[in-house]
C-alpha positions as CSV (number, residue, x, y, z in Angstrom):
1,X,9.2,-2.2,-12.7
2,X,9.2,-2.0,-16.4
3,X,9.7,-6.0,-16.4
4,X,7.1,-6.8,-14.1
5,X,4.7,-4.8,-16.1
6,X,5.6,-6.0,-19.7
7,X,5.0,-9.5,-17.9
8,X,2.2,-8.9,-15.4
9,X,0.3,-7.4,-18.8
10,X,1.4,-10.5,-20.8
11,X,0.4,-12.9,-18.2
12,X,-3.3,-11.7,-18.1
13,X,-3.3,-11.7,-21.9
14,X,-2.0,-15.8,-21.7
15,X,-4.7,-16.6,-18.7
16,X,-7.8,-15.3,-21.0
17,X,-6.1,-16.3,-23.9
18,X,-5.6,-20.1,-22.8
19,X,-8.8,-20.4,-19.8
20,X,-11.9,-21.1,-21.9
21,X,-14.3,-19.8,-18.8
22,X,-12.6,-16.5,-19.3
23,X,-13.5,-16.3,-23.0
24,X,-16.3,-13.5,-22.0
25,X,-17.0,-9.2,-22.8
26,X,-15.7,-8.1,-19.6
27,X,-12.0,-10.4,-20.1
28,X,-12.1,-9.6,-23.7
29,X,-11.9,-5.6,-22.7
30,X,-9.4,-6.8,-20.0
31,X,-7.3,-8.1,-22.4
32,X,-7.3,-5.3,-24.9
33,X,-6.5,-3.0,-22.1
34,X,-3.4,-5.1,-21.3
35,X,-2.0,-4.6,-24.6
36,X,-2.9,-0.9,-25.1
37,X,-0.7,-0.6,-21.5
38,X,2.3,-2.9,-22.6
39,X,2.3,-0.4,-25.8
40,X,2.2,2.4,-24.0
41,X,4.8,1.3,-21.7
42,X,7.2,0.1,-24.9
43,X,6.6,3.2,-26.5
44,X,8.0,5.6,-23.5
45,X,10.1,3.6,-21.2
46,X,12.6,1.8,-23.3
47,X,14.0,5.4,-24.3
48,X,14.1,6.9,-20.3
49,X,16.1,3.9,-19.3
50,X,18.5,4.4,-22.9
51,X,18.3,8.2,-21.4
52,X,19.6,7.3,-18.0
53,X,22.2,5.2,-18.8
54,X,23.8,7.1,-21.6
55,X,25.8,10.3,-21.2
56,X,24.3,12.4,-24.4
57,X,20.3,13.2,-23.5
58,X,19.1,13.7,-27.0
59,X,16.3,12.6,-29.8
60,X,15.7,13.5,-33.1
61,X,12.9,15.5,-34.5
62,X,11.1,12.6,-35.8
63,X,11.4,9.9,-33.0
64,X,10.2,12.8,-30.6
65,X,6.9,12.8,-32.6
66,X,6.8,9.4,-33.1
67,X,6.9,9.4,-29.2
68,X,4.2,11.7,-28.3
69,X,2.2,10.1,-31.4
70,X,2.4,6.6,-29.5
71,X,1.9,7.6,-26.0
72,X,-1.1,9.6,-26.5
73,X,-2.4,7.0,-28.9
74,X,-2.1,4.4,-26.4
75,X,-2.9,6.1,-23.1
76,X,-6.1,7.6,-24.7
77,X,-7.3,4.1,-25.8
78,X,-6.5,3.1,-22.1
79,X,-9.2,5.9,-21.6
80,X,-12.0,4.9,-24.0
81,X,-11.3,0.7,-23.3
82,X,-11.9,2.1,-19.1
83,X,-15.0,3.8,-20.4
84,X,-15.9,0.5,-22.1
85,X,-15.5,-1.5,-19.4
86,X,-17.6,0.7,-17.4
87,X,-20.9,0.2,-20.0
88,X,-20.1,-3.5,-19.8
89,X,-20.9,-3.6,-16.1
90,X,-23.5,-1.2,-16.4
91,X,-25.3,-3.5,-19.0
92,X,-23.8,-6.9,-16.6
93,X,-25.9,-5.9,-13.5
94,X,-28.9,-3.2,-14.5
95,X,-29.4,-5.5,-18.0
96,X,-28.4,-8.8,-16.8
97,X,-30.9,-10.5,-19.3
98,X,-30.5,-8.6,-22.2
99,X,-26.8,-8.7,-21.9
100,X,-25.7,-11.2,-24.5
101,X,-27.7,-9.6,-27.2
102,X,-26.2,-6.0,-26.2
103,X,-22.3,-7.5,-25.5
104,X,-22.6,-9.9,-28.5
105,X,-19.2,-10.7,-29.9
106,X,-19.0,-8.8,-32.8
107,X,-20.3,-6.1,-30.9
108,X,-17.9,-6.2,-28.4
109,X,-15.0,-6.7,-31.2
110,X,-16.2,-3.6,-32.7
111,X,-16.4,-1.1,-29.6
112,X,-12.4,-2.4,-29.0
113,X,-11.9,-1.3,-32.6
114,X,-13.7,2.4,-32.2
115,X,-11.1,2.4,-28.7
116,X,-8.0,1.6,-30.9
117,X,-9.8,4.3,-33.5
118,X,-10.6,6.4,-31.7
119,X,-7.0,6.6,-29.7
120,X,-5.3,6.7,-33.0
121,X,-7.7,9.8,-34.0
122,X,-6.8,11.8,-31.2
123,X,-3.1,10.9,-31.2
124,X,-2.3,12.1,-34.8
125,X,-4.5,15.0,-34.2
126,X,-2.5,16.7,-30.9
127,X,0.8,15.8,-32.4
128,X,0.6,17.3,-36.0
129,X,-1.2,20.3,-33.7
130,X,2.0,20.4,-31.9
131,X,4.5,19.6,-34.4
132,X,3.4,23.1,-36.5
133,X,4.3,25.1,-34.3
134,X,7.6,27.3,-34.4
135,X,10.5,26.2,-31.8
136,X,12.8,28.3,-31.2
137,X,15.4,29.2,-28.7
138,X,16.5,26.4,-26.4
139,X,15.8,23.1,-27.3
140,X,16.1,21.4,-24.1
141,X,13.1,19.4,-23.2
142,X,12.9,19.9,-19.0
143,X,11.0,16.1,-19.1
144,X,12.5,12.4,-19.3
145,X,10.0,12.2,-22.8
146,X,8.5,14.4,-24.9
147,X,5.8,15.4,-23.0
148,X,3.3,18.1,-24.3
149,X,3.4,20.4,-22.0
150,X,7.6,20.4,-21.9
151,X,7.5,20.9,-25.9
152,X,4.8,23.6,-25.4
153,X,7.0,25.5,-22.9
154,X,9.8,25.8,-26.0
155,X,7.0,27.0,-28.6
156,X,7.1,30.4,-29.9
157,X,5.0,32.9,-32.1
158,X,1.5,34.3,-32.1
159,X,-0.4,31.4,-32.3
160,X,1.2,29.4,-29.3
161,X,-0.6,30.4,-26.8
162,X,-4.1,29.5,-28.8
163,X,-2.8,26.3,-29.6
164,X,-1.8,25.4,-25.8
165,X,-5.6,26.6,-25.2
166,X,-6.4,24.2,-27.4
167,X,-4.4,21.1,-26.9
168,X,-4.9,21.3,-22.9
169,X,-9.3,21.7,-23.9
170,X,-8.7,18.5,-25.9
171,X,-7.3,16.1,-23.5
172,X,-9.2,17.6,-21.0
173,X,-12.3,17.6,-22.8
174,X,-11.5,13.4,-23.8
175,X,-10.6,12.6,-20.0
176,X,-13.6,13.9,-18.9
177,X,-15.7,12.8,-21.6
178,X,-14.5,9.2,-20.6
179,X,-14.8,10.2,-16.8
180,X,-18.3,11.1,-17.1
181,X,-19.6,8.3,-18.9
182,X,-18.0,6.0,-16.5
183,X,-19.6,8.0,-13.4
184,X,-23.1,8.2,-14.8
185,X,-22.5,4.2,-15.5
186,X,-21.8,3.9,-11.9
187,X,-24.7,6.1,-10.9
188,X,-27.0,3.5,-12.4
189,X,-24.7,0.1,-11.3
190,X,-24.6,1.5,-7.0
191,X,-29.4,2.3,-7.9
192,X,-29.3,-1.2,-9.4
193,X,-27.1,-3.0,-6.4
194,X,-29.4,-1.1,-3.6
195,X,-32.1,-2.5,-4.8
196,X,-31.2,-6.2,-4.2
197,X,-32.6,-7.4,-0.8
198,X,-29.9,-9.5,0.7
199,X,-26.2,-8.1,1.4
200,X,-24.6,-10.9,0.1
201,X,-26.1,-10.5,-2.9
202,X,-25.1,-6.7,-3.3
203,X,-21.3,-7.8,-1.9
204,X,-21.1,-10.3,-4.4
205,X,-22.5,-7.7,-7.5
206,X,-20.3,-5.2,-6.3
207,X,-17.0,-7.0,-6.0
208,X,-17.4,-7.7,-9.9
209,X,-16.5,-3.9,-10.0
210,X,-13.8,-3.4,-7.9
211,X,-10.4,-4.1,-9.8
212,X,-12.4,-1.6,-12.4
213,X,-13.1,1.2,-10.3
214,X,-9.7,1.2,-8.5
215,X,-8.3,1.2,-11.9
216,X,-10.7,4.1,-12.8
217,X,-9.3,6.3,-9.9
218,X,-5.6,5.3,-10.4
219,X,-5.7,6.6,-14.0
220,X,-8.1,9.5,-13.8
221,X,-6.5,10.5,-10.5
222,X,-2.8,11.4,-12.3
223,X,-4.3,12.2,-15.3
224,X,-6.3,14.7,-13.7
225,X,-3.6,16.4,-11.6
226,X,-0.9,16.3,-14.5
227,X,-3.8,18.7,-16.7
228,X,-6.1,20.3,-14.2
229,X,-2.8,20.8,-11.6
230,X,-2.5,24.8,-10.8
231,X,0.6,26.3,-11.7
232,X,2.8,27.3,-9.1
233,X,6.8,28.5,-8.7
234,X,7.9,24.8,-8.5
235,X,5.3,23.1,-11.6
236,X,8.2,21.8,-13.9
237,X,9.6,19.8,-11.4
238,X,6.2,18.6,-9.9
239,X,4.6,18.0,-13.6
240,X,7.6,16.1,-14.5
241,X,7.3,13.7,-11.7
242,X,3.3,13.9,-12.1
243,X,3.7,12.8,-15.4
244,X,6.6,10.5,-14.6
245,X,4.6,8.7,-12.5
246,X,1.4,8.5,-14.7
247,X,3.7,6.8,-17.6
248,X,5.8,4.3,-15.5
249,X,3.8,4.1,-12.2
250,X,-0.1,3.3,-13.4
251,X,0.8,0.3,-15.7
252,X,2.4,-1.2,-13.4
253,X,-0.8,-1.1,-10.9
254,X,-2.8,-2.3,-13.0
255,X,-1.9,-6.0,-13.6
256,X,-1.3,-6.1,-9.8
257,X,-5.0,-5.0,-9.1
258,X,-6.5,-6.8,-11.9
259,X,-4.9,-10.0,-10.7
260,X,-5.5,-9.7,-6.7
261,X,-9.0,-8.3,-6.5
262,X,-10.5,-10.3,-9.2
263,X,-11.1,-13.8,-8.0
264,X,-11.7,-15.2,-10.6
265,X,-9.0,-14.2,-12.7
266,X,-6.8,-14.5,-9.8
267,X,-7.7,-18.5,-10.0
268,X,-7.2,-18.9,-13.5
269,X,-4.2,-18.0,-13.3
270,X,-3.1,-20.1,-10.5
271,X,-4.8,-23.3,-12.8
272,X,-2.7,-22.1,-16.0
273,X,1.1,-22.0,-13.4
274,X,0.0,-25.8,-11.5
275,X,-0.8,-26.4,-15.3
276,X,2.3,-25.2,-16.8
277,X,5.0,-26.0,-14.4
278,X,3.4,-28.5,-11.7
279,X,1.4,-30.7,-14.2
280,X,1.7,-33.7,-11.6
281,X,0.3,-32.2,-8.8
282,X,-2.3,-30.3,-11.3
């Protein structure tokens, strides 16, 4: 699984990056999104599979934060890119003739750069939050990573409990942030595709929004039941799976959706294999 998503991801990124007809806003998001997910991957998985084939379950201080720094980075900017790609088809279909002046390049280059920002932002900011605080006691981590909520369980002192407020208002806070945005651009993208006459039409308008919205409710789906989840006598065991399955599971969707519900991708990508191994018969 963590094969096939380093190279599902890394396929995409080749097909845009070689097919000339791909070289548009909406691919350009889908291939920043690709490497934020192969990041986030690299930065979590590689140490699980160490973990499960080695006998002594440890990590240092340092790589621990480094860890949490990385996946948060990464799976945040996953967030904002989603919320991106949302406004792109929002301004696609309700701005269809104003839309190379609004998704002009360096535009475009520079809302992938507030993503990566804007990731890296909140990434430092929850893990020097949770790196101040006082461990004590056991320092067993009952999660395959350091997970926030694992390392917040072993915190101790007065102001724990403020900062677990604070930390879980934060990514909830983001995630919805993003969520919102994407639904109110949807709001306006279903209005806009009613209003054209002939079903075709609306079939065909819609289906460039598929791969996006399945991704949309893949990711916001765990995301939302790792933080907003009640707690309950089992809740370490089910948050570690949750999250286990948020980390390893989701990135591995997404190249697999991306690649069969988007035609046109989907094609390109058969062109770039005839082109690359069957150049004959190409």
């Amino acid at each position: 699984m963590y094969l096939f998503t380093l190279l599902g991801n890394l396929l995409i990124m080749a097909t845009i990056w070689s097919e000339h007809s791909l070289h548009t806003p909406m691919y350009l998001f889908l291939c920043a999104l690709s490497i934020s997910e192969i990041l986030f991957t690299v930065a979590v998985t590689p140490r699980m599979l160490v973990d499960m084939l080695s006998i002594h379950h440890s990590i240092s201080f340092t790589a621990c934060a480094s860890q949490m720094f990385f996946s948060f980075t990464f799976g945040y900017t996953h967030s904002f890119l989603l919320m991106i790609m949302g406004y792109d088809r929002y301004v696609a279909i309700c701005h269809p003739l104003r839309y190379n002046m609004l998704m002009s390049p360096g535009g475009c280059a520079r809302l992938v750069s507030w993503s990566w920002a804007g990731g890296s932002v909140v990434g430092m900011m929850l893990t020097l939050t949770v790196f101040h605080l006082t461990f004590c006691g056991s320092n067993e981590i009952h999660h395959f990573a350091c997970h926030v909520l694992a390392l917040l369980k072993l915190a101790c002192g007065k102001e724990t409990s403020s900062v677990t407020m604070s930390v879980i208002l934060v990514c909830v806070t983001a995630l919805l942030g993003c969520l919102f945005l994407i639904v109110l651009s949807y709001v306006f993208i279903v209005a806009a595709i009613l209003r054209i006459p002939s079903a075709e039409g609306r079939h065909k308008t819609f289906s460039t929004c598929v791969s996006h919205l399945t991704i949309v409710i893949v990711h916001y789906g765990f995301a939302s039941i790792i933080y907003l989840k009640p707690k309950g006598p089992r809740s370490m065991d089910s948050n570690t799976l949750m999250a286990t399955t948020y980390t390893v599971f989701t990135p591995f969707l997404s190249p697999i959706i991306f690649s069969l519900r988007n035609k046109e991708l989907k094609n390109s990508i058969k062109r770039s294999f005839y082109r690359t191994f069957c150049p004959l018969s190409y």
